[in-house]
C-alpha positions in Angstrom: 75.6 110.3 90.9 73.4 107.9 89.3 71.8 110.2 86.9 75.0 111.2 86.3 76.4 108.3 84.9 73.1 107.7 83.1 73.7 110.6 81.2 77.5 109.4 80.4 76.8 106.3 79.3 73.3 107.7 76.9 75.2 110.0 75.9 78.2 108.1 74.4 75.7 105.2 73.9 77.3 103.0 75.8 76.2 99.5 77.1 74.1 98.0 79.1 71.7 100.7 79.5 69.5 98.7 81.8 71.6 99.8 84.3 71.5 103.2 83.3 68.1 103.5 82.8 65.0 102.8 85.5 62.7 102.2 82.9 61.4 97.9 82.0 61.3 99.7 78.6 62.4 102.6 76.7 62.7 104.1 73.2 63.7 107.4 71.4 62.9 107.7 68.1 63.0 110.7 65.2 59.6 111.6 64.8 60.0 112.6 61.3 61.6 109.6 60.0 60.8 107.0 62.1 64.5 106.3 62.8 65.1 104.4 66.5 68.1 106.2 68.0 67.8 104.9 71.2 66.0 101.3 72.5 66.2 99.3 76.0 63.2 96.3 75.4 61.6 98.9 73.3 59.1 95.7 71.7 58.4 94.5 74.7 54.4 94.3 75.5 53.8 96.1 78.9 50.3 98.0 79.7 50.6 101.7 79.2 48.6 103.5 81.4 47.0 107.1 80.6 49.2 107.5 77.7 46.5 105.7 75.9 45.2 108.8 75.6 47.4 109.7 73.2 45.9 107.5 70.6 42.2 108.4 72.6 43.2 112.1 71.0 44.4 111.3 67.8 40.7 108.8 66.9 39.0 112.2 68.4 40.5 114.5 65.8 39.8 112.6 62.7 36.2 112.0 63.6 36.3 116.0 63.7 33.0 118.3 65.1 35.3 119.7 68.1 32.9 122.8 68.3 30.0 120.5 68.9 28.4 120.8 72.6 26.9 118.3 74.2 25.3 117.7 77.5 27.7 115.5 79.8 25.9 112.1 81.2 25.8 110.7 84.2 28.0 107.9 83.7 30.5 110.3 82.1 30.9 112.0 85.3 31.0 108.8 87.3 33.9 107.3 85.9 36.6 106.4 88.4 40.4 107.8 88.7 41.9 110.7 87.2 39.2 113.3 86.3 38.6 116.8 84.8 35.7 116.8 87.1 33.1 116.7 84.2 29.6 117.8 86.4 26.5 116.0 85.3 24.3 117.9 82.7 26.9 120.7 81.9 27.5 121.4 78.3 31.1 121.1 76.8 32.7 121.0 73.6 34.5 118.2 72.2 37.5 120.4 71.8 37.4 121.4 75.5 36.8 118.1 76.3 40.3 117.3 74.4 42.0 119.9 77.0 40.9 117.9 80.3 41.8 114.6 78.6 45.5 115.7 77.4 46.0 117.7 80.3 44.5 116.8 83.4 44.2 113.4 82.0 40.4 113.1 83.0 39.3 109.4 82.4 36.0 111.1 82.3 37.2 113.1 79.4 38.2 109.7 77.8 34.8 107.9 78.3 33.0 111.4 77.4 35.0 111.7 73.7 34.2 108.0 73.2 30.8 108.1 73.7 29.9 111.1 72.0 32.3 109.9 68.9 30.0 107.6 67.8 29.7 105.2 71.2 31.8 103.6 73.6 32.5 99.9 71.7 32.2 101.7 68.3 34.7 104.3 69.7 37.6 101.3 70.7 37.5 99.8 67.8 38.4 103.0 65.9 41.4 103.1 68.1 42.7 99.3 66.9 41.6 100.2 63.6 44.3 102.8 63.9 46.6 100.7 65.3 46.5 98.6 62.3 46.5 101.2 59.8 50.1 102.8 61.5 50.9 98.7 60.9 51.3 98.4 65.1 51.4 94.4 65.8 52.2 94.7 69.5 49.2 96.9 70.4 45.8 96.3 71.5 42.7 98.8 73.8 40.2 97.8 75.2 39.4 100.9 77.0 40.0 104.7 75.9 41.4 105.8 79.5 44.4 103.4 80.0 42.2 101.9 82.9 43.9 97.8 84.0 42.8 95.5 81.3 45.2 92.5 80.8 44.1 92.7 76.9 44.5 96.4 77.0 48.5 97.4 76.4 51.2 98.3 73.6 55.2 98.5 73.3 57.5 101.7 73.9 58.4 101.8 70.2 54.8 101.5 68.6 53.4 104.0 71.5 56.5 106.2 70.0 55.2 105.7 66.9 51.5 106.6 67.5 52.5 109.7 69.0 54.2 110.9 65.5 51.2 110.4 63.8 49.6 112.4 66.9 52.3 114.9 66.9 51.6 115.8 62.5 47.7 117.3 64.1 48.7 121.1 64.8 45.6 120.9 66.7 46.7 117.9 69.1 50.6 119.8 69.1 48.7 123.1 70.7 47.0 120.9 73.2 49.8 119.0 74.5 51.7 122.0 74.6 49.6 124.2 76.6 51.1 124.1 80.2 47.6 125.4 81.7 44.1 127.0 80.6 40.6 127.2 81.2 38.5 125.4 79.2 34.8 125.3 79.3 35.2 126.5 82.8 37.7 124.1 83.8 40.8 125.4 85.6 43.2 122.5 83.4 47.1 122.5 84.5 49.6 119.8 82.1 50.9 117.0 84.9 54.0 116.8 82.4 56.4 118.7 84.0 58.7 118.2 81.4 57.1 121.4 79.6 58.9 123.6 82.6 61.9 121.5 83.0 63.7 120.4 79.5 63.8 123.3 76.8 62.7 122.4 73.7 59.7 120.5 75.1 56.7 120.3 73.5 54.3 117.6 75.2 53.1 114.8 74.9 51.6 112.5 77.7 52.0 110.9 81.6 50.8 107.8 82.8 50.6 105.8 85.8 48.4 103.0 87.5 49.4 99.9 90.2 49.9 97.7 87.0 51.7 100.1 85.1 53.7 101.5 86.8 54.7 105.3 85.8 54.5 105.7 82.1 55.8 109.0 80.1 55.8 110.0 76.2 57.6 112.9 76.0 58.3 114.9 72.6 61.0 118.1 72.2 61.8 120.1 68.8 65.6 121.9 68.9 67.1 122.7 65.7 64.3 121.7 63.5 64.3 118.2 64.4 61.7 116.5 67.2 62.2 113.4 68.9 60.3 111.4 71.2 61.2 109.4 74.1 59.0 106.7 75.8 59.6 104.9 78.8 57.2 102.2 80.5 57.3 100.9 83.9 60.0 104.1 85.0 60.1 105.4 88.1 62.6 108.1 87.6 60.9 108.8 84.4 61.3 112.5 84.6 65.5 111.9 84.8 65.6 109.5 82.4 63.5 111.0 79.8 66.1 114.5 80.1 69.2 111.9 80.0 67.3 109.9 77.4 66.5 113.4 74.4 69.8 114.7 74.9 71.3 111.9 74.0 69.3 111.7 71.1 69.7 115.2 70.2 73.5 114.9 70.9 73.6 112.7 67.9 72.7 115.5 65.3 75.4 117.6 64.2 75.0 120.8 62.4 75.7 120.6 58.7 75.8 124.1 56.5 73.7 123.7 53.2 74.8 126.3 51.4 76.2 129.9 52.3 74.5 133.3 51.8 75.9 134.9 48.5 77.0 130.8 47.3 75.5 130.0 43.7 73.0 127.2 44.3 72.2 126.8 40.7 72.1 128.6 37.2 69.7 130.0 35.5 69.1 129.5 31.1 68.7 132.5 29.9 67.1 133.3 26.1 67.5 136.5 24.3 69.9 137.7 26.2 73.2 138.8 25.8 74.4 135.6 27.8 73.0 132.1 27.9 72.7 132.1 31.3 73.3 133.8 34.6 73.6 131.9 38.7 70.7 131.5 41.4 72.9 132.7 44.5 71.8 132.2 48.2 70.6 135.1 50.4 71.8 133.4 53.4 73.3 131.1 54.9 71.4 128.0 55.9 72.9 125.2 58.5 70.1 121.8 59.4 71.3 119.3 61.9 71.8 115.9 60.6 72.5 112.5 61.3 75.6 110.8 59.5 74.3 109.9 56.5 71.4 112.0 56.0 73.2 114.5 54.3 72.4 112.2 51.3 69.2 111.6 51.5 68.1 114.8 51.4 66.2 116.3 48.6 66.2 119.9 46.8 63.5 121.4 45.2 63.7 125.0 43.6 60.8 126.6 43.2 60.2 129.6 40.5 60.6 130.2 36.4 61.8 127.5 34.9 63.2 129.4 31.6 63.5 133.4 32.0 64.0 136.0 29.1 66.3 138.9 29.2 66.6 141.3 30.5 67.2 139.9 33.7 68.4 142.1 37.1 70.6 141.4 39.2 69.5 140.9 42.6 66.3 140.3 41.5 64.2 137.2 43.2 64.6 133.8 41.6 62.1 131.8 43.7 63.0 130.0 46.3 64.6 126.4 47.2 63.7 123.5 50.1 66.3 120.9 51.3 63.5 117.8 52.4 64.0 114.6 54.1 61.5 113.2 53.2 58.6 114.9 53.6 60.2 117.2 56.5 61.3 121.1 55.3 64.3 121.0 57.3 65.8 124.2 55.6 64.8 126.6 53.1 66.1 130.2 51.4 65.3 133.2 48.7 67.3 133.0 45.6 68.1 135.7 43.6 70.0 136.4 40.2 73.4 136.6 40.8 74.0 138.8 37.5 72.1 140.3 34.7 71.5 139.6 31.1 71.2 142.2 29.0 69.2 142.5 25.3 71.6 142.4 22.6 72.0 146.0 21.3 69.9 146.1 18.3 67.2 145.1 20.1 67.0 147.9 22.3 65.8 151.8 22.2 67.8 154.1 22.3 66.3 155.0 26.3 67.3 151.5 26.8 70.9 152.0 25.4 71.1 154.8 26.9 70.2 153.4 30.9 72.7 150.6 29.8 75.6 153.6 29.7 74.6 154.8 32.9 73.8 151.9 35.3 75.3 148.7 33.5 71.7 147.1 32.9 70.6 147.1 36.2 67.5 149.0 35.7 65.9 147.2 32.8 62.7 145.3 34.2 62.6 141.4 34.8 60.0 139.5 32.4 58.4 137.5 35.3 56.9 134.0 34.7 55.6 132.5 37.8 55.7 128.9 38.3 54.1 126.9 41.0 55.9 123.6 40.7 59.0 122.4 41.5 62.1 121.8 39.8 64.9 119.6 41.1 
């Protein structure tokens, strides 16, 4: 019944969610914009467990070499909690290393990556120089694991926002997506059960020590638009991270662009026997939008610029993107919704004479290919 109401009251965005919620402090956010569509203490400072990994991940990727092997350490092995069960003196990749840290949420894996990135201290203070180039001011490591540290912690809304830097690496997407692999000889399964239980799910991170309590970063993709939840301190996490996305996702609504066979834009024409002919849509294209963001959203058509007749019908006119911001949210082939013909004395007389049989339609478009953009 509880849950139930939770999801009534997120849903229609009711207030106060603290009673709703189990979580000390929560946040949904858009991760393509940035936008906060949902916050309960969301700058409040609170430790954050293994989901410092997240950030552990995203330091790892920059610094690059994930094919290198190298031969794991003693102290690499020894390292207390969670593990990926890293043996002394086996040799791993970096990249495999990623798997046990994202997945099985090895604090070997942590300490491993950090020391082989350039050294343990060195490796930290790559993660707060990161932090301060996403402009975080609430969000400080110590420690690449999440390991208790009372200098070591963040807030639900800047961990949100770390992930969405995490989440534009395809490489760290297709880790935090994989529900369970083998990876250099490690049997790895995700502990985020959200990947079986909400659809759309696409990751990211679970977290949970004495101090902590049960942290979860959670990221799902429906409709062309992903969101991420956090919640700190939650121990219903799981239910309140389902209650928590679909009220988010509840508040896009889907908004048609344009139809298939609608004139997006015309066309100048020179030489022809009209000035100019329309770009029509070949289909129908719908994005789900916030109120608002209808206008915000950019169009770029790509193809000629000018075009010389003759021109076919039907033929491809490029292409055109609706962005917000830098997010492709929808996208379609344009072609020539009608021809332009050469003015009769500039034509043979084969060319007059395909004109009397098919109208125009099989004189050849002059193609000019360009690779920019027009609005």
């Amino acid at each position: 019944m509880k849950k139930t109401v939770c999801c009534l009251l997120l849903m229609m965005l009711c207030i106060p969610v603290s009673d709703a919620l189990s979580a000390q402090s929560a946040v949904v956010i858009d991760a393509d914009t940035g936008d906060v569509l949902f916050e309960h203490n969301a700058d409040t400072r609170l430790p954050m467990a293994s989901t410092t990994k997240i950030m552990t991940a995203l330091v790892a990727l920059e610094t690059g070499g994930l094919e290198r092997m190298y031969t794991v350490k003693k102290e690499y092995a020894a390292v207390e909690g969670s593990s990926m069960y890293l043996q002394e003196g086996e040799r791993i990749t970096l990249r495999d290393t990623l798997y046990g840290l994202m997945l099985a949420s090895g604090n070997d894996a942590a300490v491993a990556i950090a020391e082989e990135c350039g050294g343990y201290d060195a490796f930290v203070e790559k993660m707060n120089a990161k932090a301060a180039a996403l402009g975080l001011k609430d969000t400080h490591f110590v420690n690449p694991n999440g390991l208790p540290d009372a200098s070591h912690y963040t807030t639900a809304h800047e961990l949100a926002m770390i992930t969405a830097a995490a989440l534009r690496d395809p490489v760290f997407r297709q880790i935090v997506a994989t529900q369970s692999c083998t990876a250099g000889g490690h049997v790895l399964t995700n502990h985020n059960r959200l990947l079986r239980m909400y659809d759309g799910a696409i990751g990211v991170k679970t977290g949970f020590t004495r101090a902590a309590g049960r942290c979860l970063v959670s990221a799902a993709e429906r409709s062309g638009r992903t969101l991420i939840a956090v919640t700190l301190n939650d121990p219903d996490d799981w239910n309140d991270h389902i209650a928590l996305l679909d009220a988010g996702f509840a508040q896009y609504e889907p908004v048609t662009l344009h139809g298939a066979g609608e004139t997006v834009v015309t066309q100048r024409v020179f030489g022809g026997d009209v000035e100019q002919v329309p770009l029509t849509a070949q289909h129908t294209v719908t994005a789900y939008l916030r109120p608002g963001e209808r206008d915000k959203l950019k169009t770029v058509r790509y193809g000629e610029k000018i075009c010389y007749a003759p021109v076919v019908r039907t033929a491809n006119a490029g292409r055109i993107e609706y962005r917000l911001g830098e997010r492709v949210l929808g996208q379609d082939t344009l072609v020539y919704g009608g021809a332009a013909l050469l003015p009769p004395e500039e034509k043979s007389i084969g060319e007059r004479l395909l004109d009397r049989l098919f109208g125009g339609e099989q004189a050849q478009t002059i193609e000019k290919q360009d690779a920019g953009g027009e609005q």
